[in-house]
MIDOSE-1310 file (N, C-alpha, C; in nm, 2 decimals, decimal comma, always signed):
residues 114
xxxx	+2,86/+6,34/-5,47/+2,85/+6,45/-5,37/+2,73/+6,53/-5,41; +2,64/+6,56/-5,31/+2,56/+6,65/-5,32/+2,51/+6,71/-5,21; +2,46/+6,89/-5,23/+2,40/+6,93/-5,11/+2,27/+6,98/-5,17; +2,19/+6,97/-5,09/+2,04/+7,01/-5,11/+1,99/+7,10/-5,07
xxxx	+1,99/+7,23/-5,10/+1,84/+7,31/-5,02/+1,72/+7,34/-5,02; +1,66/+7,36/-4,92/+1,49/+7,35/-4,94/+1,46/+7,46/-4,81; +1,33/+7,52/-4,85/+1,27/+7,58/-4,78/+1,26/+7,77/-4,76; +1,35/+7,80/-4,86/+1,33/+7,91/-4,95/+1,18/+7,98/-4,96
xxxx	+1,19/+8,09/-5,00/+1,02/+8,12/-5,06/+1,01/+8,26/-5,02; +0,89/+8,33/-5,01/+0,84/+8,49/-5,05/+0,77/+8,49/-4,84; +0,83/+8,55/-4,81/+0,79/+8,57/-4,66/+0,76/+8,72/-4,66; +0,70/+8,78/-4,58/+0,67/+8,92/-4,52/+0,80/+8,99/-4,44
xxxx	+0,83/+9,08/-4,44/+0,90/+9,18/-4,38/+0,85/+9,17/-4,20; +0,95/+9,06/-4,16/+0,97/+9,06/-4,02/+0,89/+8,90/-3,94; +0,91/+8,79/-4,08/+0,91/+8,65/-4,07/+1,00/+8,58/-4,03; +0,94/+8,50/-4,06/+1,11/+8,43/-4,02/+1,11/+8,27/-4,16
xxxx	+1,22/+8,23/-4,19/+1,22/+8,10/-4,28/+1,33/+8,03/-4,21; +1,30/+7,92/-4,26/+1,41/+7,79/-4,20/+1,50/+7,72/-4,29; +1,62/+7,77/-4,32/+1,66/+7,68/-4,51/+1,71/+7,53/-4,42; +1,72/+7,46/-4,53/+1,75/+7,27/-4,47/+1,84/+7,29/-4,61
xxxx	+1,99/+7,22/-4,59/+2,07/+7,20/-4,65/+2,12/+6,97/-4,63; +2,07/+6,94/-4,72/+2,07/+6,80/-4,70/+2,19/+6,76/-4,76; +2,33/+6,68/-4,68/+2,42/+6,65/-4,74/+2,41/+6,50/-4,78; +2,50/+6,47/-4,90/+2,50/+6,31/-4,93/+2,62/+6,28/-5,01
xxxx	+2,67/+6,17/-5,03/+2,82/+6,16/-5,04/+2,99/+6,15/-5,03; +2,97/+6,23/-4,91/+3,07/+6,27/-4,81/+3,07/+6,24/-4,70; +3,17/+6,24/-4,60/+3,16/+6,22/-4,45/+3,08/+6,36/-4,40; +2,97/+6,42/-4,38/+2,91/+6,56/-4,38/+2,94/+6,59/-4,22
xxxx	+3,01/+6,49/-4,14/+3,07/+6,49/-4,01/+3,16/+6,57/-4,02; +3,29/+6,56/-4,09/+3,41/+6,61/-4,12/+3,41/+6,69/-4,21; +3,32/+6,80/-4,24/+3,31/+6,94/-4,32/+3,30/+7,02/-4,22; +3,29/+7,14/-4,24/+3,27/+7,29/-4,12/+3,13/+7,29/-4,28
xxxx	+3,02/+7,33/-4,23/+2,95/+7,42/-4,28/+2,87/+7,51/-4,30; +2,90/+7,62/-4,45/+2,84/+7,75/-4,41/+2,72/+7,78/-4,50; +2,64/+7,93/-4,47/+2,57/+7,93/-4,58/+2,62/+8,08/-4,61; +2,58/+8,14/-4,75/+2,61/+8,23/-4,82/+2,50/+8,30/-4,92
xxxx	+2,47/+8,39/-4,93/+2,34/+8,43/-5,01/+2,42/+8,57/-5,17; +2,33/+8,55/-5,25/+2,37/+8,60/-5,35/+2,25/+8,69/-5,38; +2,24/+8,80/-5,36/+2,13/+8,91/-5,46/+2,14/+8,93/-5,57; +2,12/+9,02/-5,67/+2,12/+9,05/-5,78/+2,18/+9,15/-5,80
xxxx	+2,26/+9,16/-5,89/+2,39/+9,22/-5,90/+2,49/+9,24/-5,79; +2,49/+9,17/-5,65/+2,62/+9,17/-5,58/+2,67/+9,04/-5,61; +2,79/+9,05/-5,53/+2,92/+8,92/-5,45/+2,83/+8,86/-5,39; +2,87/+8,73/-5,42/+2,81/+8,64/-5,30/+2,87/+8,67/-5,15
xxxx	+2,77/+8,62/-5,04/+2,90/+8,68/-4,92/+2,85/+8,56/-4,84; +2,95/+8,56/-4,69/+2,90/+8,48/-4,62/+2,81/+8,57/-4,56; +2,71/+8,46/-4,46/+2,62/+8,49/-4,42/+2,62/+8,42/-4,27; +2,69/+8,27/-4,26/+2,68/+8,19/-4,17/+2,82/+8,09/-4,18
xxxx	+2,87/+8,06/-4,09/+2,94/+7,93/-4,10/+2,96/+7,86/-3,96; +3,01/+7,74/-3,93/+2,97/+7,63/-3,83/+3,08/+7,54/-3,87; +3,13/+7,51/-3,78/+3,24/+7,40/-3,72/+3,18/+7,27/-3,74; +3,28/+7,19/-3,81/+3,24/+7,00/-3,81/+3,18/+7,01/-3,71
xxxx	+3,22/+7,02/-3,59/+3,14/+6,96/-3,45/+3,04/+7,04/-3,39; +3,04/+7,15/-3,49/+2,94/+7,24/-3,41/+2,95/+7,36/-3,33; +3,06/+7,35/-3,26/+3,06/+7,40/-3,11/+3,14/+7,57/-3,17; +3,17/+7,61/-3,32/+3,22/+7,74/-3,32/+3,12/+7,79/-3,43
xxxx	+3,10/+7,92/-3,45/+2,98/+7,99/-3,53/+3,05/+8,10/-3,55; +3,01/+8,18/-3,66/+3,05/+8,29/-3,69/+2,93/+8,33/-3,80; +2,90/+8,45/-3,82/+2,81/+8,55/-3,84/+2,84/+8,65/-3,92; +2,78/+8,69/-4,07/+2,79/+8,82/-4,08/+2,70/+8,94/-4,01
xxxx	+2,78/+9,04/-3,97/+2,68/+9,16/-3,88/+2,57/+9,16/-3,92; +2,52/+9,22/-4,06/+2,40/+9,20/-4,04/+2,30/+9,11/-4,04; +2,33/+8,98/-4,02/+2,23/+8,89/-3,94/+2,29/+8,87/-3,82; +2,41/+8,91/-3,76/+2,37/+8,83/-3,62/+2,29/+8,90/-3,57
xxxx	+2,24/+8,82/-3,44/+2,09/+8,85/-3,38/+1,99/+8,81/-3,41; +1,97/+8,81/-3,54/+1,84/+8,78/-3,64/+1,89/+8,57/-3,68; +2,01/+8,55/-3,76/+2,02/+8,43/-3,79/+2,07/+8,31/-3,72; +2,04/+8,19/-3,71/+2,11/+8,07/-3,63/+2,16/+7,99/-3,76
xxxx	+2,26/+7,92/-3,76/+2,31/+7,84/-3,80/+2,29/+7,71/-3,73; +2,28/+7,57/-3,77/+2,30/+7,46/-3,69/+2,35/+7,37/-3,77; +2,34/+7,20/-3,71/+2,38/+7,13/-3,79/+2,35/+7,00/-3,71; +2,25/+6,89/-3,78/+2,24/+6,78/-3,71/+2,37/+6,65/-3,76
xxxx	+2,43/+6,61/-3,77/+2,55/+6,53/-3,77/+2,47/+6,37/-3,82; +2,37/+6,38/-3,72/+2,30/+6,23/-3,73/+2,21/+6,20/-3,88; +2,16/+6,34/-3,90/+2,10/+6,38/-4,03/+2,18/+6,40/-4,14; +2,29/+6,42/-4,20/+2,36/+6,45/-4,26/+2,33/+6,60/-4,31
xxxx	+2,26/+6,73/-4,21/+2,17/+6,82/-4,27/+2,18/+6,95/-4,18; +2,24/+7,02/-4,27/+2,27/+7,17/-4,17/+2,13/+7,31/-4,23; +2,11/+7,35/-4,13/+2,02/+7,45/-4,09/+2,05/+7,60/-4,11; +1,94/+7,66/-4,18/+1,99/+7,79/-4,09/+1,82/+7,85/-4,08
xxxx	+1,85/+7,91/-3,93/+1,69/+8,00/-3,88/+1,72/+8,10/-3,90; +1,63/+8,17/-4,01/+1,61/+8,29/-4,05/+1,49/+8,39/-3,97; +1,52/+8,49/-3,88/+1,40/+8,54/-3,80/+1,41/+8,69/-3,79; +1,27/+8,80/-3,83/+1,33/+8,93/-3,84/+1,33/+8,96/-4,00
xxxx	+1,28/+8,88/-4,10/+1,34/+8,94/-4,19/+1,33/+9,08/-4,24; +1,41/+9,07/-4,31/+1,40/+9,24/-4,42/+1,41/+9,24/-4,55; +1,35/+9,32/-4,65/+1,36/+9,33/-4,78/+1,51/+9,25/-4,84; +1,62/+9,33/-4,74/+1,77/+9,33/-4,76/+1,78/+9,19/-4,76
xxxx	+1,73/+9,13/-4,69/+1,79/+8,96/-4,70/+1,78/+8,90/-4,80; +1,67/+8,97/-4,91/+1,63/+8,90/-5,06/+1,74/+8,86/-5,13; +1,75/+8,69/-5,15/+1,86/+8,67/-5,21/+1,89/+8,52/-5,25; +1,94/+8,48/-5,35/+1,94/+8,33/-5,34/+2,07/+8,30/-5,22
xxxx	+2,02/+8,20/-5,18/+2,05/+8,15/-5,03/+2,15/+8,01/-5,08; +2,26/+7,99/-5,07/+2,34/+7,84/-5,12/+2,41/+7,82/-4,98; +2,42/+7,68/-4,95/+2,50/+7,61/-4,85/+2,64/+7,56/-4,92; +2,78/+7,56/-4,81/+2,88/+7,52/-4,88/+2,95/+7,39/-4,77
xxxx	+2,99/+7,36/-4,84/+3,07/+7,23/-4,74/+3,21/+7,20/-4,75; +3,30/+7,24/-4,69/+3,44/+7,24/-4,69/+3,51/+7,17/-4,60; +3,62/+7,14/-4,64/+3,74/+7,07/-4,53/+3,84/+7,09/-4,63; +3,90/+7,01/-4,72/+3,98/+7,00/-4,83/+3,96/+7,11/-4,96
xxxx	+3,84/+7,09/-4,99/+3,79/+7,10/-5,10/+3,66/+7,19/-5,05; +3,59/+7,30/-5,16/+3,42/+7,31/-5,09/+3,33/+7,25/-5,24; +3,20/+7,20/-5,12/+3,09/+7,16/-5,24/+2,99/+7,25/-5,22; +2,93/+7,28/-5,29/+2,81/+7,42/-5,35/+2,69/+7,31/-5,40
xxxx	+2,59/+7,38/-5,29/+2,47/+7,35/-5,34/+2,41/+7,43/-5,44; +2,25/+7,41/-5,46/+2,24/+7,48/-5,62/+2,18/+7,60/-5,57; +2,10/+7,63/-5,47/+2,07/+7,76/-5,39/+1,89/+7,75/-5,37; +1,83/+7,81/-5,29/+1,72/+7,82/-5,26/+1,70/+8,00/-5,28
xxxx	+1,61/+8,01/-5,37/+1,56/+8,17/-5,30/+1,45/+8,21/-5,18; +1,50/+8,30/-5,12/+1,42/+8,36/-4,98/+1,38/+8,53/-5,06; +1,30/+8,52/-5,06/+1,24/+8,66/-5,12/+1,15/+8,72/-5,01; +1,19/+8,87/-4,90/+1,17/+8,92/-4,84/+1,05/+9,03/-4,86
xx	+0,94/+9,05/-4,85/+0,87/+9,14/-4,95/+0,70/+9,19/-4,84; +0,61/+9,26/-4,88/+0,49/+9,28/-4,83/+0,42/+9,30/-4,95
């Protein structure tokens, strides 16, 4: 089992980034998945999560508006659009994959900055 993220990095205050979470191992059909970001010295929190099929979403407040979650099925590879950033978003960024059990990617950092 593994999840992958990419596309992390140092953006300007009011960018936008795209993280790509690549699954392999699993049926990545039959997971709900979310993403979650970690700062320095907080809790990790959610930030995003997404239904096996897609069709339900949920949001922490301060990104909805600003973040999209998705998920291609055919790709084994869930999304999230980051747009609007803010300093506050600086954080390492991990995808999680659950049904039974959850799998934890290793994390990408998104560093919000001018």
């Amino acid at each position: 089992v593994q999840l992958v993220e990419s596309g992390g990095g140092l953006v300007q205050p009011g960018g936008s980034l795209r993280l790509s979470c690549a699954a392999s191992g699993f049926t990545f059909s039959s997971y709900a998945m979310s993403w979650y970001r970690q700062a320095p010295g907080k809790e990790r929190e959610l930030v995003a999560g997404m239904g096996s099929a897609g069709g339900s979403t949920n949001y922490a407040d301060s990104v909805k508006g600003r973040f999209t979650i998705s998920r291609d099925n055919a790709k084994n590879t869930a999304y999230l659009q980051m747009n609007s950033l803010k300093p506050e978003d600086t954080a390492v960024y991990y995808c999680k994959a659950y049904r039974f059990r959850a799998y934890w990617g290793q994390g990408t950092q998104v560093t919000v900055s001018s």
